[in-house]
N, C-alpha and C positions, 0 to 999 in steps of 0.2 A: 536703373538709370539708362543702361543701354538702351532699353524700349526707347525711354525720352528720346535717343538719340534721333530715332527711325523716326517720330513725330516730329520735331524738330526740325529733320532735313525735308521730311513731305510737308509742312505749312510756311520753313521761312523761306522758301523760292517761292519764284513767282508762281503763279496760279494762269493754268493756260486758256485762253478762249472760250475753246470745248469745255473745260470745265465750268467756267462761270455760265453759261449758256446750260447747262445740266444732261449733257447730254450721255447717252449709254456707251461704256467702255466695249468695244468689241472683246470675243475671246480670247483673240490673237493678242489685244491690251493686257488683258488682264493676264496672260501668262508670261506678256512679257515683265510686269509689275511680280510675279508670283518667283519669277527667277533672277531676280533683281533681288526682292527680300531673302531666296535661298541663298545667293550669292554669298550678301551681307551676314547671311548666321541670324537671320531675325529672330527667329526661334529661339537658338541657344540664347540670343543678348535679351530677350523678353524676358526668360527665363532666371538668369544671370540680374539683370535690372530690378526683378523682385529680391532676389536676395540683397542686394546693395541699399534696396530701400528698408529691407528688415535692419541690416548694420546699421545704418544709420539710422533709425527710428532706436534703434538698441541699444545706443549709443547715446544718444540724445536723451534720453528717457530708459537709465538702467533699472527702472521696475519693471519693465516690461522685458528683462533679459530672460528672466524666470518665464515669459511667455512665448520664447523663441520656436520651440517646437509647435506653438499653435498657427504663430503664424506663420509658420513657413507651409505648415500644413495649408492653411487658407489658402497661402499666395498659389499653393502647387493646385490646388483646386477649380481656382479662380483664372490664373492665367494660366488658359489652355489655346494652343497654338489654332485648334479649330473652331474656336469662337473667333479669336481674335485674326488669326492669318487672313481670312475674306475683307474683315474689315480693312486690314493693312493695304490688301490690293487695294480696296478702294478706295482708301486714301490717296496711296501711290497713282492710279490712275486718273486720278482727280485733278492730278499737282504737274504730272506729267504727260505728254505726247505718250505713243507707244513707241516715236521714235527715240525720242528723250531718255525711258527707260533704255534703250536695247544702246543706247550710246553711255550713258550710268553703268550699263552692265559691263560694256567696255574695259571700262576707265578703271571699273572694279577687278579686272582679270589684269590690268598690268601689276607691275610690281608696288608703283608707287601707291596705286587702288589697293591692293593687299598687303599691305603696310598703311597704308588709312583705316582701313577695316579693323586691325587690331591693335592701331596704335589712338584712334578716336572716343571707344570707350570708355575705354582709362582716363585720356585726356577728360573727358564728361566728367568721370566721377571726382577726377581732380578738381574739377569746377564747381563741383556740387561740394566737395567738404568744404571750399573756400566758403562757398556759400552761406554750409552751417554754421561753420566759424564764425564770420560776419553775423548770422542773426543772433546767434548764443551772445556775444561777444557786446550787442547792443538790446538785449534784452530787457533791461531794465527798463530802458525807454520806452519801450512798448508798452509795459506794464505801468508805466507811470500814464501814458497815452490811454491806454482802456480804465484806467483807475477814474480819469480826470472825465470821461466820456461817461462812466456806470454814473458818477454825483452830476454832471449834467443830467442826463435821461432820468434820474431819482428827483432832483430839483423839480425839472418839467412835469414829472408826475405827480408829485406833491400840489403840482399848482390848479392841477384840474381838477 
């Protein structure tokens, strides 16, 4: 979930100029984008964000609690900070100025910045079990929804 967070704050701000025009992040961008994700913990919350999605999926679906140690294995395999951290920059540099970043980094070094940093995650995944809640919670629905759509599509096929 955390990761979510980091995607999340890079596509729901606006989108700069430079960016929509596609143009190349200079170095000096991209490390300011690279110490902006250090800052934030991107890593550790990537990291952290897979396991929340294993609870939750483990949770949701306790037959697969038995498969916990597989997928953590996957998740450890799969989200590796050196695949993903480049693309992060270039997200971030995408969405932001290099001044924009290095003012973000700012903001993140005051107290009330480092107290968003660790009080935001949490906040996410509080949002996310409402979430699950809500869909578990009106599930039936859905399933009456795809039940009524398979005898459609079966109907329509019958006919041809």
């Amino acid at each position: 979930m955390k990761s979510y967070l980091l995607a999340i704050l890079a596509v729901g701000l606006l989108i700069q100029h430079d960016a929509i025009a596609g143009t190349v992040a200079t170095a000096s961008h991209e490390q300011a984008a690279l110490e902006l994700l250090e800052l934030m913990g991107a890593e550790d919350q990537m990291l952290q964000g897979a396991n929340m999605m294993i609870d939750v999926m483990t949770s949701q679906s306790p037959g697969l609690a038995q498969y916990r140690d597989v997928l953590t294995e996957w998740s450890t395999s799969v989200m590796r900070w050196e695949v993903f951290g480049p693309k992060m920059v270039t997200i971030y540099t995408d969405a932001f100025t290099e001044v924009e970043l290095r003012e973000l980094a700012a903001f993140y070094r005051t107290p009330t910045g480092m107290k968003a940093i660790r009080a935001i995650p949490e906040l996410m995944q509080k949002g996310a079990e409402i979430g699950a809640q809500e869909a578990q919670l009106h599930m039936p629905r859905l399933q009456e929804m795809i039940q009524a759509r398979r005898a459609e599509l079966e109907a329509a096929a019958a006919e041809e």
